[in-house]
C-alpha positions in Angstrom: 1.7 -27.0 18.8 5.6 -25.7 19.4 6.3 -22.4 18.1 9.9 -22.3 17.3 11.8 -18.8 17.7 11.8 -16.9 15.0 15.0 -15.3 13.3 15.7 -13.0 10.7 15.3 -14.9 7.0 16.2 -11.9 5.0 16.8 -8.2 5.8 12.6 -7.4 6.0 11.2 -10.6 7.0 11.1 -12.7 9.6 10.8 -16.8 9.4 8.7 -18.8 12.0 8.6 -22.2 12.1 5.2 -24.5 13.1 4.6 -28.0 12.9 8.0 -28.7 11.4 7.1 -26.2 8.2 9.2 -23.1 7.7 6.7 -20.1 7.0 8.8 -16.3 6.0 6.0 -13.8 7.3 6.8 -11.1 4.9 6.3 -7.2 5.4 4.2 -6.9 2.8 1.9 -8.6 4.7 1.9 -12.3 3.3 3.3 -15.3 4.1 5.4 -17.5 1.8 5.7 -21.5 2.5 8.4 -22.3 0.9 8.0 -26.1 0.6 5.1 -25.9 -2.1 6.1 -22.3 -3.0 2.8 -21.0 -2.2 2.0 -17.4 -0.9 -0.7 -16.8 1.8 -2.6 -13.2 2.0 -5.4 -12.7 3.8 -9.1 -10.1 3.5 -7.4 -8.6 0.4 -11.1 -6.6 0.6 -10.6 -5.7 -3.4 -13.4 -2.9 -3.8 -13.5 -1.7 -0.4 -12.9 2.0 -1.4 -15.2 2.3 -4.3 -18.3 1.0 -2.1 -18.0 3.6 0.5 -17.4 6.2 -2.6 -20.8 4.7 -3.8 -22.1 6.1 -0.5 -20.9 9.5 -1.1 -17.4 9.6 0.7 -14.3 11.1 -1.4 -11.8 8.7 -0.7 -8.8 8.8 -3.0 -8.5 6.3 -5.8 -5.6 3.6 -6.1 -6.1 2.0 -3.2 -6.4 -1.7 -5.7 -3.6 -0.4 -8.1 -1.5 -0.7 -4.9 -2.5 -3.7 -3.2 -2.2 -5.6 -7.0 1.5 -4.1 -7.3 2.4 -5.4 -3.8 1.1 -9.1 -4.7 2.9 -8.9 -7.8 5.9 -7.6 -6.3 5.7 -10.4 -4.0 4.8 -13.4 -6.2 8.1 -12.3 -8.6 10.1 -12.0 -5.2 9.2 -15.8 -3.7 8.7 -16.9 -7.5 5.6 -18.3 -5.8 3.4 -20.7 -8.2 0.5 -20.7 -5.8 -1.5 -18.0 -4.2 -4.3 -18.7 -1.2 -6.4 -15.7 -0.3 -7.8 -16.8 3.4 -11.1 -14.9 2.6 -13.0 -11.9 2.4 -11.4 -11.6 -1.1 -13.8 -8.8 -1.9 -15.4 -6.4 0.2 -18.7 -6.5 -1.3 -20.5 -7.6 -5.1 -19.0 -5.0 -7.2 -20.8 -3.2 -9.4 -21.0 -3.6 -13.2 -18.6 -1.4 -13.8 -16.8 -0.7 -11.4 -13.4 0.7 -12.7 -11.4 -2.2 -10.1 -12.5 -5.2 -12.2 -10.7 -4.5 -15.1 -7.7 -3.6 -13.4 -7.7 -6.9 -11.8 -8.4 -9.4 -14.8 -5.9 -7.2 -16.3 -3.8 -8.3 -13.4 -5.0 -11.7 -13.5 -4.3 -12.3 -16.9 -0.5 -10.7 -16.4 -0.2 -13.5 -13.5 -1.8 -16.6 -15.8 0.5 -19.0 -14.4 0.2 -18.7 -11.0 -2.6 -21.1 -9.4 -4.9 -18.5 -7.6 -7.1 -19.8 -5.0 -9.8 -18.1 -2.7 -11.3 -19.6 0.5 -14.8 -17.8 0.9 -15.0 -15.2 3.4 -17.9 -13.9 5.0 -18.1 -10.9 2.7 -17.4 -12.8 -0.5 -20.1 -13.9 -3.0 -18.9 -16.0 -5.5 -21.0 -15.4 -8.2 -20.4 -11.7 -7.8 -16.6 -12.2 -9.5 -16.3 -12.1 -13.0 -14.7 -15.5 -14.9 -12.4 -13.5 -16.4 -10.4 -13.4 -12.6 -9.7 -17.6 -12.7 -10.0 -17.6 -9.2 -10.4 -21.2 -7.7 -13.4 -20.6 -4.9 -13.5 -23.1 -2.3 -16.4 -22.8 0.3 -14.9 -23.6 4.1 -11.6 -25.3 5.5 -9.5 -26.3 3.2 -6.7 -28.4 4.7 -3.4 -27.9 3.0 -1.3 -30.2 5.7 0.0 -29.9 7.9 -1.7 -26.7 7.8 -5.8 -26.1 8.0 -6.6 -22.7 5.6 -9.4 -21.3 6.8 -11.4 -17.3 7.2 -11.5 -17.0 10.8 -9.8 -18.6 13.2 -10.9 -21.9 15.0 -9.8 -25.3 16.3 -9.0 -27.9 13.9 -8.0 -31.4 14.9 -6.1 -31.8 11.8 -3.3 -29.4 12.4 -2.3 -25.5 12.5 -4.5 -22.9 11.3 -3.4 -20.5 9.1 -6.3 -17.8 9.1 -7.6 -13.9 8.7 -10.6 -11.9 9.5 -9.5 -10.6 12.5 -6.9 -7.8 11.1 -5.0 -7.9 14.0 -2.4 -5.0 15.2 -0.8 -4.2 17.5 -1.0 -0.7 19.4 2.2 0.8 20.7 3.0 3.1 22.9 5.6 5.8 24.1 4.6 8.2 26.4 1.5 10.1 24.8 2.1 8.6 21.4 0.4 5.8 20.0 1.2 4.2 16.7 -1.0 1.3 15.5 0.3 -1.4 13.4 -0.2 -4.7 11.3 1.0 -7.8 13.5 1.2 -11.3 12.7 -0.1 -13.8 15.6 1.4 -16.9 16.5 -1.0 -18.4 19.1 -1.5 -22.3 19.9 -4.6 -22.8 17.2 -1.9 -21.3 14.5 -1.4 -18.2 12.9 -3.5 -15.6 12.2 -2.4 -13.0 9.4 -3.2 -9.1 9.2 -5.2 -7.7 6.6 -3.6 -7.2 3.4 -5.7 -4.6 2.4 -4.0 -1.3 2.6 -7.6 0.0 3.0 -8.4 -1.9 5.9 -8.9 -1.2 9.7 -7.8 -3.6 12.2 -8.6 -5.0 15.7 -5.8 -5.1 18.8 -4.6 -8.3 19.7 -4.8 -9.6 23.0 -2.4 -12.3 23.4 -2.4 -15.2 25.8 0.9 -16.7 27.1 2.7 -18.6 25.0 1.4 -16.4 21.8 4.2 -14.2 19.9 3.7 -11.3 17.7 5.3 -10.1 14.5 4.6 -6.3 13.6 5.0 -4.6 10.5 7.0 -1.6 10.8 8.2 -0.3 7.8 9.9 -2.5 5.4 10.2 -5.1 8.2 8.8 -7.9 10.6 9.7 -7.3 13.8 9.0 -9.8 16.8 7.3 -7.7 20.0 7.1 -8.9 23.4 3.2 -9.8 24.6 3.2 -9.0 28.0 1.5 -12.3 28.6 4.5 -14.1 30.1 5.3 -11.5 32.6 
């Protein structure tokens, strides 16, 4: 697969070509394909905060109410018509009544039009989410070509991957300081996106040559040199 340099698509963002597709990685931490209008997030891990408040740690509230605004903010931006989670969509089977699930049918319901589509992740169960979320559940690869959508990343004979799970960052460094942050990965399988969870941690990348990242710093996409080439 040829990755194309990247350049600078609008002030924040950065666009990356692959297989002859144009893909805007996006500092929100989605990707839009323009083509079919359709917006790519990945281990959106809804929930996440009230299960480990379930086990008695007093983490702050909001956590979902943000992650839904930034969605929203970025579906009315690309005036997407098509949104594919690539997996762990939620974090774990909510509770009843758990305050989240409201918020997002509410959500839902404010976004009717757009086609919303989930590829199961390995902490999703599907009959966990209410009906009321219209969420399309489709159970392994699902090719979308030229691109393959899956959860984690893999070899696919029928083109690109475009993938999560792996939360990737990348960890800089000046002198003594260290500041971790949300990358995009280009590699030869395809790309894998960071966690679009604000509540999420995240694993370093270790590139190989050829691969490029894309960090988030700020209200941009930044491409970062590997190393791997030296």
């Amino acid at each position: 697969m040829t990755l194309a340099r990247a350049e600078v698509a609008e002030p924040e963002h950065a666009a990356l070509d692959i297989a002859g597709e144009r893909l805007i990685l996006r500092a929100d931490r989605s990707v839009y394909w323009p083509r079919t209008a359709t917006l790519f997030v990945a281990d959106t891990h809804f929930g996440k905060a009230g299960v480990f408040r379930r086990h008695g740690m007093g983490l702050p509230q909001g956590t979902t109410d943000a992650d839904l605004a930034r969605l929203g903010t970025a579906i009315a931006a690309t005036e997407a018509s098509r949104v594919v989670v690539l997996g762990d969509f939620v974090h774990a089977p909510p509770a009843a009544d758990e305050p989240w699930l409201a918020r997002f049918a509410a959500w839902r319901a404010g976004h009717a039009g757009v086609d919303f589509r989930v590829l199961r992740g390995n902490h999703d169960r599907m009959d966990a989410v209410p009906a009321a979320f219209d969420v399309d559940w489709q159970s392994g690869a699902r090719l979308e070509a030229p691109f393959v959508c899956r959860h984690e990343p893999a070899h696919d004979p029928r083109g690109p991957v475009l993938a999560g799970h792996l939360h990737p960052v990348v960890v800089l460094r000046d002198g003594g300081e260290r500041l971790r942050l949300p990358a995009f990965w280009a590699h030869a399988e395809g790309l894998v996106l960071p966690a679009f969870s604000s509540f999420a941690g995240g694993a370093a990348v270790t590139p190989a040559a050829g691969d490029r990242l894309f960090v988030i710093g700020g209200d941009r996409v930044i491409e970062v040199a590997t190393g791997a080439d030296r």
